[in-house]
CHARMM internal coordinates of N, CA and C (Angstrom, degrees):
IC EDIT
DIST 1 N 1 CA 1.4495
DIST 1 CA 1 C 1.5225
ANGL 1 N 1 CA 1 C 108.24
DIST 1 C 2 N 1.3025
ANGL 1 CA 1 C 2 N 110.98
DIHE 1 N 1 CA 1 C 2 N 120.15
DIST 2 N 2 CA 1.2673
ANGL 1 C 2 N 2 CA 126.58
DIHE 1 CA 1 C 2 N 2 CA 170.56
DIST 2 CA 2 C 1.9925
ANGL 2 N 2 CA 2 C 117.60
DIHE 1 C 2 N 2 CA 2 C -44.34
DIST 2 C 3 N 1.0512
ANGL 2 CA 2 C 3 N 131.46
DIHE 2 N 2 CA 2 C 3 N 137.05
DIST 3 N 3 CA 1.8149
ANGL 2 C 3 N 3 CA 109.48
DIHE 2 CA 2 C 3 N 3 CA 152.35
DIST 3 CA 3 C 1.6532
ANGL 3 N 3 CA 3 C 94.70
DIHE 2 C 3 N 3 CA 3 C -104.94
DIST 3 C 4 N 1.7556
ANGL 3 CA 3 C 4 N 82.41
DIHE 3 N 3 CA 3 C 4 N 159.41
DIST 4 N 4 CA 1.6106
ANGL 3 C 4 N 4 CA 117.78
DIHE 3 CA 3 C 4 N 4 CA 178.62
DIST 4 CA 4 C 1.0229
ANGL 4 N 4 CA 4 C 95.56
DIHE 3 C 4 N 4 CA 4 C -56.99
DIST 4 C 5 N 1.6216
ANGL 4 CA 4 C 5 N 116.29
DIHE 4 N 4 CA 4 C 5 N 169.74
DIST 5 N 5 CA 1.2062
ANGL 4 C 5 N 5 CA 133.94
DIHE 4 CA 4 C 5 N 5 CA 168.81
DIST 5 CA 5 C 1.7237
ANGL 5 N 5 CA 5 C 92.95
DIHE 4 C 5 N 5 CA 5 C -123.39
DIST 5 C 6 N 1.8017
ANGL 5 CA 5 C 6 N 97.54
DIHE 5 N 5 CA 5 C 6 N 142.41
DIST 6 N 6 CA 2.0150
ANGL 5 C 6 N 6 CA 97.42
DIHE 5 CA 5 C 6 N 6 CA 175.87
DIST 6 CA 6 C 0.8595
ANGL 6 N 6 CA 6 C 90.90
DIHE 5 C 6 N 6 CA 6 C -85.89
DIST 6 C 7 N 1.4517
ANGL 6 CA 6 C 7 N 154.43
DIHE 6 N 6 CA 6 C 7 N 58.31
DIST 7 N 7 CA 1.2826
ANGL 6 C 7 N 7 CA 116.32
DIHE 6 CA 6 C 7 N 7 CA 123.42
DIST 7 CA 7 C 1.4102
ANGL 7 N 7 CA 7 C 94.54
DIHE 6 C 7 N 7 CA 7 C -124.33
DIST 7 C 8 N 0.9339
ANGL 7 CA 7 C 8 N 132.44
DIHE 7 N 7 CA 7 C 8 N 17.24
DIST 8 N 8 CA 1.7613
ANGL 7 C 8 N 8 CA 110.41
DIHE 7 CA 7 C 8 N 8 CA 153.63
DIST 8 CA 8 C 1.0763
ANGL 8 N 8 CA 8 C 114.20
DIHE 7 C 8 N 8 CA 8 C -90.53
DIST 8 C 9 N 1.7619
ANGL 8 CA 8 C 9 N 123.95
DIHE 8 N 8 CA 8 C 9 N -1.41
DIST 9 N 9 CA 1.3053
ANGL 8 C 9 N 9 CA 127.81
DIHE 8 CA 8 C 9 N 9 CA -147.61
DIST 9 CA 9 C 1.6022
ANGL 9 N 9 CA 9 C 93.58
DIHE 8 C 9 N 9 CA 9 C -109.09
DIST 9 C 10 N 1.7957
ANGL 9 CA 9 C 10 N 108.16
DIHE 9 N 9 CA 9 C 10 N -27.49
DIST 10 N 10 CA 1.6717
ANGL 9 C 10 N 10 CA 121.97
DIHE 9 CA 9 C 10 N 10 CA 161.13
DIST 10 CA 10 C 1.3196
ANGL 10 N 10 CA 10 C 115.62
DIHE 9 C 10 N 10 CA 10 C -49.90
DIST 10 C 11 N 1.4644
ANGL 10 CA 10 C 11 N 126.30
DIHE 10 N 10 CA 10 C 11 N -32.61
DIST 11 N 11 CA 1.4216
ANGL 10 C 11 N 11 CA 115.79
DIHE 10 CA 10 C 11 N 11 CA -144.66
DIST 11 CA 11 C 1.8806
ANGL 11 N 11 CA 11 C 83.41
DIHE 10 C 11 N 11 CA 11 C -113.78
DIST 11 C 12 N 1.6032
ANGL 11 CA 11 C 12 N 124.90
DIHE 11 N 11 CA 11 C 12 N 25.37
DIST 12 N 12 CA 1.4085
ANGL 11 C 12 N 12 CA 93.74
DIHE 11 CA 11 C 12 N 12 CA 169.62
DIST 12 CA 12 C 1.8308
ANGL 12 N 12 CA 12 C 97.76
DIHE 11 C 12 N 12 CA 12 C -113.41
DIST 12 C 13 N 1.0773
ANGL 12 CA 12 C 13 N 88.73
DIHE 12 N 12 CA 12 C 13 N -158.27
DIST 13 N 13 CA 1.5262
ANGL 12 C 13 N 13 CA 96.22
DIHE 12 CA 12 C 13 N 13 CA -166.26
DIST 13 CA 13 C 2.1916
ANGL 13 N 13 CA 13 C 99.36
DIHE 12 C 13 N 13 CA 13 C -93.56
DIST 13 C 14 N 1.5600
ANGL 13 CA 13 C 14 N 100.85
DIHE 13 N 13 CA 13 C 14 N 174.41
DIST 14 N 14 CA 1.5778
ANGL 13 C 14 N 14 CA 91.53
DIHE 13 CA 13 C 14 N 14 CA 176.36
DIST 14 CA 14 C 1.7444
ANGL 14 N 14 CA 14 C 116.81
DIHE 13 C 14 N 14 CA 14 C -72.04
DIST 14 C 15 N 1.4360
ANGL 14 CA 14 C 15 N 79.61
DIHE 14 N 14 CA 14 C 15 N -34.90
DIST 15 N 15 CA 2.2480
ANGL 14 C 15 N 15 CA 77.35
DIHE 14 CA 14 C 15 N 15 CA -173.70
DIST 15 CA 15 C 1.5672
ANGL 15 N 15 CA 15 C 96.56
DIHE 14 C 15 N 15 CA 15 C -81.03
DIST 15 C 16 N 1.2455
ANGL 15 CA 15 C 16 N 123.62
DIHE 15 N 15 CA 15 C 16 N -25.79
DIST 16 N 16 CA 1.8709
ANGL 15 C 16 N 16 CA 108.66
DIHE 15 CA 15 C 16 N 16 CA 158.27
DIST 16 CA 16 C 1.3359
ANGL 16 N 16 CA 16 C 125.97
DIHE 15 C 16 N 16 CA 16 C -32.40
DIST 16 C 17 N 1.2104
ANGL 16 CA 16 C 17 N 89.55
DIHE 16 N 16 CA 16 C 17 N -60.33
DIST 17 N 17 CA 1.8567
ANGL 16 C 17 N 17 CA 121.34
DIHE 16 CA 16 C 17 N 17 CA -168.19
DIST 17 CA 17 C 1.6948
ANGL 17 N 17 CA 17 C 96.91
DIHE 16 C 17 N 17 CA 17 C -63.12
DIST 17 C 18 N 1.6680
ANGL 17 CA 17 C 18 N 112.01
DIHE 17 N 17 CA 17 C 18 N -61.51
DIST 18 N 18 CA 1.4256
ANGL 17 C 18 N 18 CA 100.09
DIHE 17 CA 17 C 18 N 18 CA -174.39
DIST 18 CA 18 C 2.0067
ANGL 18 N 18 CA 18 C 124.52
DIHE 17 C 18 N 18 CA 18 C -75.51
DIST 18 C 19 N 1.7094
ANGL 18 CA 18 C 19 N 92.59
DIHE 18 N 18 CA 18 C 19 N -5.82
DIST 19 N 19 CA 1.8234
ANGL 18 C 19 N 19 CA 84.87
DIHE 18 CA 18 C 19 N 19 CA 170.60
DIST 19 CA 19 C 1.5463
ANGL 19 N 19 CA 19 C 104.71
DIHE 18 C 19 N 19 CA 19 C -88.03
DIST 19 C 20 N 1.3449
ANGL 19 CA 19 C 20 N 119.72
DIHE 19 N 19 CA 19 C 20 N -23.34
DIST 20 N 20 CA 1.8137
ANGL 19 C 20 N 20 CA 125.98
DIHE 19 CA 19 C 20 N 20 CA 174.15
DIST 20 CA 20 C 1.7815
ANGL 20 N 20 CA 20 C 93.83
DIHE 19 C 20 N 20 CA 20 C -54.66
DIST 20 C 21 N 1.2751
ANGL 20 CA 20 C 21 N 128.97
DIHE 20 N 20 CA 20 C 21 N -34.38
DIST 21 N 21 CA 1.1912
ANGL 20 C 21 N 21 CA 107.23
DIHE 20 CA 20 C 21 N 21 CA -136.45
DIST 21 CA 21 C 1.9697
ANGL 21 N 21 CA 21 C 86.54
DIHE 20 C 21 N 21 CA 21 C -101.70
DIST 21 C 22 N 1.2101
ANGL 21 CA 21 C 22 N 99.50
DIHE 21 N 21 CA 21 C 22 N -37.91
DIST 22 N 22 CA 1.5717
ANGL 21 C 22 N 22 CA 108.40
DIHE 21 CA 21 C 22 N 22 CA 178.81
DIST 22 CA 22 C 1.7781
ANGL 22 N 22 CA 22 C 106.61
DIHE 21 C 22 N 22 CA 22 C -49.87
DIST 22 C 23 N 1.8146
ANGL 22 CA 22 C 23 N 105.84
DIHE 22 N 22 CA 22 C 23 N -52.22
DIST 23 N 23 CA 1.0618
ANGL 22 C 23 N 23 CA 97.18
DIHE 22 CA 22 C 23 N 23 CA -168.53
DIST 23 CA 23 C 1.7164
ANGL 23 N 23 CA 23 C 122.80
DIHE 22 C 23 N 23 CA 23 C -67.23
DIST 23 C 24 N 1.5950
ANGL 23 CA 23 C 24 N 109.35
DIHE 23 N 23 CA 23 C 24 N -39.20
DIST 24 N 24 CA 1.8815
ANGL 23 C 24 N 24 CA 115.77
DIHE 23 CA 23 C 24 N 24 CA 145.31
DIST 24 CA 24 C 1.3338
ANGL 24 N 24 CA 24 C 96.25
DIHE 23 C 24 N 24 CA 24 C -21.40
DIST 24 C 25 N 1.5143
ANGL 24 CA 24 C 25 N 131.32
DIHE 24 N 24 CA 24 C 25 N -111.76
DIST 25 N 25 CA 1.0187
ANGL 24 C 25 N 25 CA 144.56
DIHE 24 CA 24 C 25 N 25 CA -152.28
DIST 25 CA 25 C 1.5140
ANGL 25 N 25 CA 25 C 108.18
DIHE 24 C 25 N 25 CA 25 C -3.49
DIST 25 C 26 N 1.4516
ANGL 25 CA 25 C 26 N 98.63
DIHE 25 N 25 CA 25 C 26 N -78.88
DIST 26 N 26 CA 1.9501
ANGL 25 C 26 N 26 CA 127.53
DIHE 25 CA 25 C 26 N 26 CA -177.50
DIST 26 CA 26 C 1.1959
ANGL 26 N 26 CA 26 C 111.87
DIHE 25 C 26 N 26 CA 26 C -53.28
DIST 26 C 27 N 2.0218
ANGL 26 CA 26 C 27 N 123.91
DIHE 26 N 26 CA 26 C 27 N -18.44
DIST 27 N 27 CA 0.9885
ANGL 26 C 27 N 27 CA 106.68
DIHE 26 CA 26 C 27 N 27 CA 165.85
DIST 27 CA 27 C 1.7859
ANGL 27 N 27 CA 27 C 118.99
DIHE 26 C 27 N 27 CA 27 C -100.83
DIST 27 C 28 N 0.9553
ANGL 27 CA 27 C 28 N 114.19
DIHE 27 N 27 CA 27 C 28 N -0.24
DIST 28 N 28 CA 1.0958
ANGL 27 C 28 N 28 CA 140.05
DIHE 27 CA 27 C 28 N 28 CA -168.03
DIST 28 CA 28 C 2.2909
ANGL 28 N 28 CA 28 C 93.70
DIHE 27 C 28 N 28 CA 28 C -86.60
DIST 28 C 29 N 1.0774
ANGL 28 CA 28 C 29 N 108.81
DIHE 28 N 28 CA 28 C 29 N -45.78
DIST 29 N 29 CA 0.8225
ANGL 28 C 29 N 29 CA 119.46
DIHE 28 CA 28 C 29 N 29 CA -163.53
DIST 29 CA 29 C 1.9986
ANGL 29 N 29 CA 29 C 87.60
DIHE 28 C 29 N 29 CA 29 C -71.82
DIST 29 C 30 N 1.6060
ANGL 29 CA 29 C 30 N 103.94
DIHE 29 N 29 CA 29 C 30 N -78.89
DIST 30 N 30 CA 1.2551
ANGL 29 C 30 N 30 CA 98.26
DIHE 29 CA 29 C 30 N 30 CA -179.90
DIST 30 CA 30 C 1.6462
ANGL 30 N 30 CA 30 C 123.32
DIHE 29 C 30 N 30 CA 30 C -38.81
DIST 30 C 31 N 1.1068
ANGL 30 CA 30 C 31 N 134.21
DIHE 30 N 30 CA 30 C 31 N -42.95
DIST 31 N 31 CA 1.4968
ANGL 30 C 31 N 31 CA 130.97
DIHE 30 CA 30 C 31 N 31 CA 171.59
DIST 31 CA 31 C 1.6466
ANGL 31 N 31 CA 31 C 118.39
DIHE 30 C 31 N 31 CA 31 C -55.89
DIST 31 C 32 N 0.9701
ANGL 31 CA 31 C 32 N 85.97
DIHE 31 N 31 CA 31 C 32 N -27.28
DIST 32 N 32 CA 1.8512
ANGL 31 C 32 N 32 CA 98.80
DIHE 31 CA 31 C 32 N 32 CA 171.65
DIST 32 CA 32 C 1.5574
ANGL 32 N 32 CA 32 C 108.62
DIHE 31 C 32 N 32 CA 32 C -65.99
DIST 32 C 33 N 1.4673
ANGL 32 CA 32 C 33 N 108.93
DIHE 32 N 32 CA 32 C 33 N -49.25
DIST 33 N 33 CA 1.4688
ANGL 32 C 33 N 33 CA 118.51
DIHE 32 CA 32 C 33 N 33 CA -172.91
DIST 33 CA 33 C 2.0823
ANGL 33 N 33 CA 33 C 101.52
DIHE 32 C 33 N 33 CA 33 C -66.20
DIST 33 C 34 N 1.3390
ANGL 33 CA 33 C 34 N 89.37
DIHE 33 N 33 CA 33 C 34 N -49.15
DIST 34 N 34 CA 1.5518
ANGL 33 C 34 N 34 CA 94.61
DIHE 33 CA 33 C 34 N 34 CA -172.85
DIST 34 CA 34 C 1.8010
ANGL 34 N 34 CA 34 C 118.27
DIHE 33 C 34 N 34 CA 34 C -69.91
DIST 34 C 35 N 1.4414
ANGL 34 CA 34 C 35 N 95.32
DIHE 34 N 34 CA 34 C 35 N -7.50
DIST 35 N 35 CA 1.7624
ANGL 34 C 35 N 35 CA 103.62
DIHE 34 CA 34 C 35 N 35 CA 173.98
DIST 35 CA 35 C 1.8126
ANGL 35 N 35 CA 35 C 107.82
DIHE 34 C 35 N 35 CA 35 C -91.57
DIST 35 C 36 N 1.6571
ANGL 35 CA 35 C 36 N 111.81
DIHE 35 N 35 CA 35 C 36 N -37.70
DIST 36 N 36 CA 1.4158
ANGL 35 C 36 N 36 CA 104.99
DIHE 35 CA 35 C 36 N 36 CA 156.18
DIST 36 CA 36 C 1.3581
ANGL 36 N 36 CA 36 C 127.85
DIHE 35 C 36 N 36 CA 36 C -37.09
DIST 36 C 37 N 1.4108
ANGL 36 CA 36 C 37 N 99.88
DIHE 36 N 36 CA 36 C 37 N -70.77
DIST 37 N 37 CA 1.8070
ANGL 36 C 37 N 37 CA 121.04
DIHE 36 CA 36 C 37 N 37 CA 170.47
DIST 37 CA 37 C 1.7317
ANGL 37 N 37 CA 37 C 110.81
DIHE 36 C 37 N 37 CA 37 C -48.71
DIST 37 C 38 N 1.2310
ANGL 37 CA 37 C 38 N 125.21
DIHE 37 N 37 CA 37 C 38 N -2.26
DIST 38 N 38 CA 1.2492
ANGL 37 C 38 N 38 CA 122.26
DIHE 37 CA 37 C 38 N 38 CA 174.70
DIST 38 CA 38 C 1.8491
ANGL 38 N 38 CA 38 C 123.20
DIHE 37 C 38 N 38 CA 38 C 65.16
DIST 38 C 39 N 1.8313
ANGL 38 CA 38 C 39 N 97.41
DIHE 38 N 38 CA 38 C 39 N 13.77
DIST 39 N 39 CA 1.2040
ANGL 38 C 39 N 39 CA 119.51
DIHE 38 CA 38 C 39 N 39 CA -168.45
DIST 39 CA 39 C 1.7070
ANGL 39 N 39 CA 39 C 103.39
DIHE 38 C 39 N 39 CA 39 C -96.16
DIST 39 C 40 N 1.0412
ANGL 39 CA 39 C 40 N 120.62
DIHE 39 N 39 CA 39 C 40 N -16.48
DIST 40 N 40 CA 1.8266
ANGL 39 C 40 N 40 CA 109.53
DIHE 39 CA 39 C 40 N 40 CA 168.04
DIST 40 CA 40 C 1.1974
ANGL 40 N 40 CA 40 C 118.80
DIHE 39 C 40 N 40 CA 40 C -48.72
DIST 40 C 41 N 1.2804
ANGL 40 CA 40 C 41 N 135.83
DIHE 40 N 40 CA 40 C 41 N 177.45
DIST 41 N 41 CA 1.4648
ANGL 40 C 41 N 41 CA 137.06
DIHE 40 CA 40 C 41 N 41 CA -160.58
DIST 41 CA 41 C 1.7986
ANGL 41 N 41 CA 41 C 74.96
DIHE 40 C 41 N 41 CA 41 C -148.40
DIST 41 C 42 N 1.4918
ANGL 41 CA 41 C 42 N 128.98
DIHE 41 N 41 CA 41 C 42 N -56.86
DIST 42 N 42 CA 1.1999
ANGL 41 C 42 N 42 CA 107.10
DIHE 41 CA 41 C 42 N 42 CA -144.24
DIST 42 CA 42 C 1.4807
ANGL 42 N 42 CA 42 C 98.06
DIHE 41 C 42 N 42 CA 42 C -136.32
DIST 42 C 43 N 1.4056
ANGL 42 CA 42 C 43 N 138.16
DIHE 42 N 42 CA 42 C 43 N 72.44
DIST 43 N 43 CA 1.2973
ANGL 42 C 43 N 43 CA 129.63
DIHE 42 CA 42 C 43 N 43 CA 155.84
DIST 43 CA 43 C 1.4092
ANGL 43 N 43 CA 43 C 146.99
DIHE 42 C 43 N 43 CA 43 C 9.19
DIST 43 C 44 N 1.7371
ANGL 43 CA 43 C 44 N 105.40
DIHE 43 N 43 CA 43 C 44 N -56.91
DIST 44 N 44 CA 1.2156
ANGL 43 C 44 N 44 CA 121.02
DIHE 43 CA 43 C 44 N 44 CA 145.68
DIST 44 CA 44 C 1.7161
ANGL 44 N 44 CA 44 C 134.60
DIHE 43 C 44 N 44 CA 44 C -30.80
DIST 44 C 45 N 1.2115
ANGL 44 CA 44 C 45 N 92.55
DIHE 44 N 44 CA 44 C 45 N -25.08
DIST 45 N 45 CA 1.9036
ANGL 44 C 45 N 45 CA 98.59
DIHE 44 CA 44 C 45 N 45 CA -168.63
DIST 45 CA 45 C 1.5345
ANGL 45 N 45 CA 45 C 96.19
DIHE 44 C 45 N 45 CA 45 C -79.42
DIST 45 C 46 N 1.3553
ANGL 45 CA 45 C 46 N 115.38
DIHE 45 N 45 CA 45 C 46 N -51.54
DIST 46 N 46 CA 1.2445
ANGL 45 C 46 N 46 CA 115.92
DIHE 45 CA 45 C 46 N 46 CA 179.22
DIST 46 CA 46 C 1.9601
ANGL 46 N 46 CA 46 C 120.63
DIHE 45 C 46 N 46 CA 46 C -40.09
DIST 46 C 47 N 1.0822
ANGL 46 CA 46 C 47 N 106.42
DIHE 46 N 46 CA 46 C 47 N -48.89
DIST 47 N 47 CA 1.4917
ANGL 46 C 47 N 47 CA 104.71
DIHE 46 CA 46 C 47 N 47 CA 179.19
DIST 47 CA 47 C 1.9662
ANGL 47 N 47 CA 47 C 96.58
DIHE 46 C 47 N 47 CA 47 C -82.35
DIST 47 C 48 N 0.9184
ANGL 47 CA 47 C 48 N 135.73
DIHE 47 N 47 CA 47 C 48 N -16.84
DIST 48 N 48 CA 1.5409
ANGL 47 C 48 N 48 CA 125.87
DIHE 47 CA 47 C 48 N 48 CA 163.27
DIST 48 CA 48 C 1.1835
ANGL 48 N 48 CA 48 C 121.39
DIHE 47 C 48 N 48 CA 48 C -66.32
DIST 48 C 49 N 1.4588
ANGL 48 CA 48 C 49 N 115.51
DIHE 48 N 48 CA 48 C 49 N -45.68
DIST 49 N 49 CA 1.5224
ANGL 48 C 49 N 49 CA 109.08
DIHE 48 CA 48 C 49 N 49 CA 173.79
DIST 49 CA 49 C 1.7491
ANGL 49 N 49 CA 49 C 118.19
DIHE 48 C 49 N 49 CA 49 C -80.36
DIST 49 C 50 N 1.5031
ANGL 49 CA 49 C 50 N 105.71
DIHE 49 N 49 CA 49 C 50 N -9.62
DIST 50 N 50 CA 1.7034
ANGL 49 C 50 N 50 CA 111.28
DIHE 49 CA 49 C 50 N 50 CA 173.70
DIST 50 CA 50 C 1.6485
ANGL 50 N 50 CA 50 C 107.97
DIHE 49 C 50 N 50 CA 50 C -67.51
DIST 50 C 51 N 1.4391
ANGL 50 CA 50 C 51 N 115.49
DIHE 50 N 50 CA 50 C 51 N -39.85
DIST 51 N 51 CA 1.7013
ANGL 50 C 51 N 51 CA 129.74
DIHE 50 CA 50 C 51 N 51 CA -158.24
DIST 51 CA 51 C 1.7476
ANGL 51 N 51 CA 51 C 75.54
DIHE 50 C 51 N 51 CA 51 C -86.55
DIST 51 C 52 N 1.0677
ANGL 51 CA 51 C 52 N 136.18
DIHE 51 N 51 CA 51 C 52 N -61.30
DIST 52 N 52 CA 1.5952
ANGL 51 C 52 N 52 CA 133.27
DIHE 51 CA 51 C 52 N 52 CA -156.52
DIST 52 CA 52 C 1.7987
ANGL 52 N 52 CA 52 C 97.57
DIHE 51 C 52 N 52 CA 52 C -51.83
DIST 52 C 53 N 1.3991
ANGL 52 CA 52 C 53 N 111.12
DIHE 52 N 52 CA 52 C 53 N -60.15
DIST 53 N 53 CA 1.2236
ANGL 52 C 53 N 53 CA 98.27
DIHE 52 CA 52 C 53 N 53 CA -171.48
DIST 53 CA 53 C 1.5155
ANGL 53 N 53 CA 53 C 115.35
DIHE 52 C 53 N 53 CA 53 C -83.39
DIST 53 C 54 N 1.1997
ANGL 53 CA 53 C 54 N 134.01
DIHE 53 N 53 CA 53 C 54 N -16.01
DIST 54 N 54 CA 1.2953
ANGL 53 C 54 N 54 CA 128.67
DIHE 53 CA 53 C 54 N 54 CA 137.56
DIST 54 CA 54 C 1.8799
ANGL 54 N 54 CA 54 C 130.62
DIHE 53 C 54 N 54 CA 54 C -34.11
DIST 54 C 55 N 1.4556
ANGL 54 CA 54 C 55 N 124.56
DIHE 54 N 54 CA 54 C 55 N -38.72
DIST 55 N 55 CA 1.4711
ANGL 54 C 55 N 55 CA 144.13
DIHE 54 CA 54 C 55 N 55 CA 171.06
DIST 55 CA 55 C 1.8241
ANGL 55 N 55 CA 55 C 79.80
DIHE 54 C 55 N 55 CA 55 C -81.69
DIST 55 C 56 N 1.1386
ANGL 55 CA 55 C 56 N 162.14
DIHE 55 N 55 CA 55 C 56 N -88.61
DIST 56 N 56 CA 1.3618
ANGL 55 C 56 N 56 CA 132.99
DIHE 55 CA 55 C 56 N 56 CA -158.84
DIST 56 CA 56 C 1.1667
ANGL 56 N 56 CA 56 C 116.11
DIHE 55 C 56 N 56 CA 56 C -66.66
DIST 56 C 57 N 0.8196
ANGL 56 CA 56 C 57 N 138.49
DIHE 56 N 56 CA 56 C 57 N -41.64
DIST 57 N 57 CA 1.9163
ANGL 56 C 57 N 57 CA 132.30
DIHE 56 CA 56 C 57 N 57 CA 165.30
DIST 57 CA 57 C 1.5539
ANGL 57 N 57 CA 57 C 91.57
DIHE 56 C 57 N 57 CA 57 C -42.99
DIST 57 C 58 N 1.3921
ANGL 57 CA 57 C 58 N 140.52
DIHE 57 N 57 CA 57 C 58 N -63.02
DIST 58 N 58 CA 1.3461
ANGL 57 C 58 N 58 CA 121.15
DIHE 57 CA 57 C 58 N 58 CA -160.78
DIST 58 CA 58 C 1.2256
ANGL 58 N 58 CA 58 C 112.62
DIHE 57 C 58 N 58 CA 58 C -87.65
DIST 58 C 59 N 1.6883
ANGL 58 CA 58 C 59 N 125.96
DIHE 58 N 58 CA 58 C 59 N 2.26
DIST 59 N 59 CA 1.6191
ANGL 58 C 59 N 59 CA 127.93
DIHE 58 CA 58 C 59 N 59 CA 155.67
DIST 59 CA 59 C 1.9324
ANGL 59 N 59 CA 59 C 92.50
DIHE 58 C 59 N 59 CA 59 C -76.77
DIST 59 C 60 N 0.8517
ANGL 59 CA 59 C 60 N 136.62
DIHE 59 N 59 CA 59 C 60 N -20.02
DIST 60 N 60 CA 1.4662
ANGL 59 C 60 N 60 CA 116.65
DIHE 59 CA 59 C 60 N 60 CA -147.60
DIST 60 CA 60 C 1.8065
ANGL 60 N 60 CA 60 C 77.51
DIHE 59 C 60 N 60 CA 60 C -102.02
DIST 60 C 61 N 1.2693
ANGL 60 CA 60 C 61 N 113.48
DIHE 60 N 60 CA 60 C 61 N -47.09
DIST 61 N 61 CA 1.5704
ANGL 60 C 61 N 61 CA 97.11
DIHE 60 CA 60 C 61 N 61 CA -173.86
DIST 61 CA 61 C 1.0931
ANGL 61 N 61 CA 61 C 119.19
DIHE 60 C 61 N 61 CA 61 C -73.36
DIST 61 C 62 N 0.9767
ANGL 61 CA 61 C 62 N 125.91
DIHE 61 N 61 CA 61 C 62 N -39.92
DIST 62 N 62 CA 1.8851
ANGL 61 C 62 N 62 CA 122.03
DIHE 61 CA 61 C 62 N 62 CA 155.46
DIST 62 CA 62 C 1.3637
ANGL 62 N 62 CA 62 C 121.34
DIHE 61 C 62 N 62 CA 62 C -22.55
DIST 62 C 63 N 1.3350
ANGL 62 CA 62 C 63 N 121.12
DIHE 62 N 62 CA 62 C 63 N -53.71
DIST 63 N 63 CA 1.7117
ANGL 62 C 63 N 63 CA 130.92
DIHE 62 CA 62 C 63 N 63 CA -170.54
DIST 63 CA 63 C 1.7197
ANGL 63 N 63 CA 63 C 82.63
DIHE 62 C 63 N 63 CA 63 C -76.69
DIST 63 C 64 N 1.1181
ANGL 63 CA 63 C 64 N 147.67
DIHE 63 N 63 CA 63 C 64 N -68.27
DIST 64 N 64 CA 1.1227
ANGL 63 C 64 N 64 CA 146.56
DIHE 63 CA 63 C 64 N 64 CA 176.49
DIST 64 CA 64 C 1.7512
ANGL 64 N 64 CA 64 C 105.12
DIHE 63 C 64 N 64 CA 64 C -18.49
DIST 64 C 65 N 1.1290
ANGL 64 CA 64 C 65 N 102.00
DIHE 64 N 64 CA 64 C 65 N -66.46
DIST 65 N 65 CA 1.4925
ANGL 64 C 65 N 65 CA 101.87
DIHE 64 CA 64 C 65 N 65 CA -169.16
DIST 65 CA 65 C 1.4351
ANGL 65 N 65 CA 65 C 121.47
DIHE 64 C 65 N 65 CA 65 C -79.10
DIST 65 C 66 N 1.5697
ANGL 65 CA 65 C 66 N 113.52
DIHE 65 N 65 CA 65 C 66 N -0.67
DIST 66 N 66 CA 1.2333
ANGL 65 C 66 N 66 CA 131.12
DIHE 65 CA 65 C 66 N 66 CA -150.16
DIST 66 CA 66 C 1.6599
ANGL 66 N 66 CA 66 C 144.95
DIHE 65 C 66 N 66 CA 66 C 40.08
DIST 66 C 67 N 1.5917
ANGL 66 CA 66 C 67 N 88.14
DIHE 66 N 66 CA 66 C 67 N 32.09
DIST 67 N 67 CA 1.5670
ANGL 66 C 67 N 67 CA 128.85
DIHE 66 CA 66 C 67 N 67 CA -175.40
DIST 67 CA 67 C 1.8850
ANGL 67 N 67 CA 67 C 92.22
DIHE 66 C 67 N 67 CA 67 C -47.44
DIST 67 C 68 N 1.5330
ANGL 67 CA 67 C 68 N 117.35
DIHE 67 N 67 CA 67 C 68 N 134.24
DIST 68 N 68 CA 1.4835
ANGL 67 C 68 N 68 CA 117.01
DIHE 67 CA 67 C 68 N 68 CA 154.03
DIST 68 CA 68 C 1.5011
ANGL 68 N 68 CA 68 C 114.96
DIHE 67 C 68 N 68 CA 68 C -97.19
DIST 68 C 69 N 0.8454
ANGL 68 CA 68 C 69 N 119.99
DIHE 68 N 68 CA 68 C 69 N 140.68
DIST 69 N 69 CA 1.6546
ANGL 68 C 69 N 69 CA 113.31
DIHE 68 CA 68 C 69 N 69 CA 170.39
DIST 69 CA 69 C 1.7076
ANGL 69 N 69 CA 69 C 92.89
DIHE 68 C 69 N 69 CA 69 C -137.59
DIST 69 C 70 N 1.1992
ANGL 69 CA 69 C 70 N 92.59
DIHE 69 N 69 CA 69 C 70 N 164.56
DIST 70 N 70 CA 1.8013
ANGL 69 C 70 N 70 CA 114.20
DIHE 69 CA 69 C 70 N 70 CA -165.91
DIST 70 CA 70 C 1.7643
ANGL 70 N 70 CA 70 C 104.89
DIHE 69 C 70 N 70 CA 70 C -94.21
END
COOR INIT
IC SEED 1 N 1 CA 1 C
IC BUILD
């Protein structure tokens, strides 16, 4: 699994940003279930999709604060 880059994560819209972030979540959630079950293949993904939706929480609080970043 790839991670985002913030600045592609700049150029979407807010309800973009918050269905990206829901859908992380749910998958984040399921890989968790499938690492119990001993069914993951790759461990790693789990901390990629944690930092991904962490980098949109801190694009979403930025526009909040009206933070610029380059």
């Amino acid at each position: 699994m790839k991670a985002t880059k913030s600045n592609d994560l700049r150029n979407l819209s807010e309800s973009e940003l918050q269905k990206q972030i829901a859908e992380s979540e749910q998958s984040l959630v399921d890989m968790r279930f499938r690492q119990t079950m001993g069914q993951l293949e790759s461990t790693a993904a789990i901390r990629t999709v944690r930092r991904d939706i962490a980098r949109m929480k801190t694009v979403m609080k930025e526009r909040s604060l009206n933070i610029k970043r380059d």
